[in-house]
Residue, then its C-alpha position, 0 to 999 in steps of 0.5 A: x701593250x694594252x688590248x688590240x681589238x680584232x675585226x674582220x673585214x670578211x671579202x673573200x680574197x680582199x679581206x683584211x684585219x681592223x686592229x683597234x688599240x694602243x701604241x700601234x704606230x710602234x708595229x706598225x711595221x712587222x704587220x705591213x711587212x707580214x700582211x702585204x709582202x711589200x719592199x717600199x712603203x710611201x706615207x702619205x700624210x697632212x702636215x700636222x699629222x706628219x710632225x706630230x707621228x710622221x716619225x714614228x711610222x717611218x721609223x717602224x717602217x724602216x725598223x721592218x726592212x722597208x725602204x720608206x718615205x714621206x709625202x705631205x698634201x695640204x690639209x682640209x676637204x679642198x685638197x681632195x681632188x684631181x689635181x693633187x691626186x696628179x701630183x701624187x703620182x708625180x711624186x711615187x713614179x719619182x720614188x720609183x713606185x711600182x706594184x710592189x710599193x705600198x701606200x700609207x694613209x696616215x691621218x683623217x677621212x680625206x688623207x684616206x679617200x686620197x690615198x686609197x684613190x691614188x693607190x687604186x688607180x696607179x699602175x692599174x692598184x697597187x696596195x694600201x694601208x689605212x692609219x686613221x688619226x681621226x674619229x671618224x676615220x676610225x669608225x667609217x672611212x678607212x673601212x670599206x673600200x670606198x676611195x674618191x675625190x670631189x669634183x666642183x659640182x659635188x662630194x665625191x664624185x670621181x671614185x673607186x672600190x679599192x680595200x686596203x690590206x690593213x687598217x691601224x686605229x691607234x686610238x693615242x692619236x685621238x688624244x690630239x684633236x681638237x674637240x670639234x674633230x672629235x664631235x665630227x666623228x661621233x656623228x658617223x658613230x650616232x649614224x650606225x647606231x640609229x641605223x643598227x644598233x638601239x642598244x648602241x644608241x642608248x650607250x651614246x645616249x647615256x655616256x656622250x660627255x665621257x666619251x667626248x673626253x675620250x674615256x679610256x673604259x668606254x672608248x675603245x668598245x665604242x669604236x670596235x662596235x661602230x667598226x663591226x657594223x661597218x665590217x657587217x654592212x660592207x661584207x654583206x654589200x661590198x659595192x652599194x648595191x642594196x643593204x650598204x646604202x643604209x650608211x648614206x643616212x644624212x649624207x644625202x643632204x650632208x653633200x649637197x651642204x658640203x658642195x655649196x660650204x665649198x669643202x671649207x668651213x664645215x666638217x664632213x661630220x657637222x654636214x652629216x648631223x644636219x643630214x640625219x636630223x633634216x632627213x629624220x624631221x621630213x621622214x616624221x612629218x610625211x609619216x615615214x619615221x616614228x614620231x619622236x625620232x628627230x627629237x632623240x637625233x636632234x638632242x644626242x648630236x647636241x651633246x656631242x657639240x654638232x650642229x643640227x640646223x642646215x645652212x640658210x642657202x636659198x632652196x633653188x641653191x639646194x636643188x641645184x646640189x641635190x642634182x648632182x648627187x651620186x646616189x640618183x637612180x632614174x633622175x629620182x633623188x634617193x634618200x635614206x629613210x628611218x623608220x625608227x632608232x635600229x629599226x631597219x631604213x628604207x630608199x625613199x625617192x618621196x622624201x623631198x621634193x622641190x616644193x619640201x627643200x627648205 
């Protein structure tokens, strides 16, 4: 087996292991079993996911001692709300799910967020495991703890700090997706390095194509050094009440477009590359952000096939999305500002107003 990359999710008594490498579908077993203590085990998944792995984990999870079955939900961002969470708990308490039943997330970001909802709201929170298939995943929604759903009037609205106990990025599984999947994960990982880390940035500037198709000398470093950032940030500010609201650069304007796409024709990704890029290009003209910065936004995203321009829906349509957004303190919209590549962002509730969407 080729190199498995070690981070630490630092927590206290929540802290947990992010493995990054090959074949870890295989063992994934003998690690839930060493790492959690529990006796059943339920996947979750999306069809495609499922029929192409869904085998393998269940075989290792069985091959470990655990009684373990297969609960398939509808794909795409739509599926992620209350209505399937309710169906999930109708199908773990008929299996017999109790505190000592783990949950498995195999898949993309909202296989995540939906299992990890459910596991910390069944029974009062009963463990779970992330298997990231996806990019993005890999890099920022299966590490931190944020679980939720979506509401009609916004991303994300219903939700809860639950951390798994182990994250699995077996990077094989990226050799599947589709190239604009791909794309959509790269986004998060441009977000981290604008935020972060400007030698990260530059590592994207100079290898966007290679990395596209997945280099396998340049990959694995790539997501293990996203993921450190991400494991850095939520260490320091678990719960978003100060440094980790630097992750939500773009993400402001990546909801509201998210919202009125209504879950269905864009990637969470695409939505986040038109955010950063908007917010960078206001930022410069209200002369918050060094000049130049949307520019170099603008042409990485571009190189990885993302999208950059925002969706020609009516301005009073925007603002009516904006209102919604779960970050608003005090009736103020706040927006994650750049002051420049790496150099350290800021909660600027000046950003937009009525008159400047658009």
């Amino acid at each position: 087996m080729s190199r498995i990359r070690r981070v630490r999710v630092d927590l206290d008594e929540r802290s947990y292991p992010v493995l990054i490498g090959s074949r870890l579908l295989d063992s994934v077993g003998d690690r839930i079993v060493r790492g959690t203590g529990a006796r059943q085990a339920v996947v979750v998944t999306v069809p495609p996911v499922g029929r192409r792995y869904g085998s393998r984990v269940l075989r290792a999870l069985r091959g470990a001692g655990l009684r373990a079955s297969r609960i398939d939900v509808p794909d795409g961002d739509a599926t992620k709300n209350l209505r399937q969470v309710a169906r999930l708990y109708d199908a773990l308490l008929e299996r017999g799910a109790d505190r000592e039943t783990l949950l498995v997330a195999l898949g993309g970001g909202m296989v995540g967020d939906l299992t990890g909802f459910t596991a910390a709201t069944l029974l009062r929170g009963i463990p779970f495991v992330q298997l990231p298939t996806t990019v993005l995943a890999m890099v920022d929604s299966s590490v931190g703890g944020k679980t939720g759903v979506n509401l009609p009037q916004g991303k994300n609205l219903v939700g809860s700090f639950h951390q798994p106990s182990l994250v699995c990025a077996d990077v094989d599984t990226l050799g599947t997706l589709p190239g604009r999947q791909r794309a959509a994960g790269f986004a998060e990982v441009i977000k981290k390095a604008a935020i972060w880390d400007a030698a990260l940035f530059a590592r994207l500037e100079r290898s966007a194509e290679a990395l596209m198709d997945l280099d396998p000398a340049l990959l694995p470093a790539v997501i293990e050094r996203a993921v450190r950032i991400k494991a850095e940030v939520v260490s320091r500010d678990e719960r978003e009440q100060g440094v980790r609201m630097l992750l939500n650069f773009g993400h402001t304007m990546a909801h509201a477009v998210e919202s009125l796409c209504r879950y269905r024709g864009l990637l969470h990704g695409e939505a986040v590359a038109m955010g950063m890029v908007y917010a960078a290009r206001r930022a410069e003209e209200l002369g918050l952000t060094r000049v130049g910065t949307s520019t170099r936004l603008a042409e990485l995203c571009g190189r990885f096939g993302l999208p950059t321009e925002l969706p020609g829906f009516e301005r009073s349509a925007y603002l009516d999305a904006l209102e919604v957004d779960k970050k608003k303190r005090d009736s103020r919209i706040r927006f994650v500002v750049l002051e420049e590549i790496e150099v350290f962002a800021a909660i600027d509730p000046r950003l937009f107003t009525a008159r400047e969407i658009g």
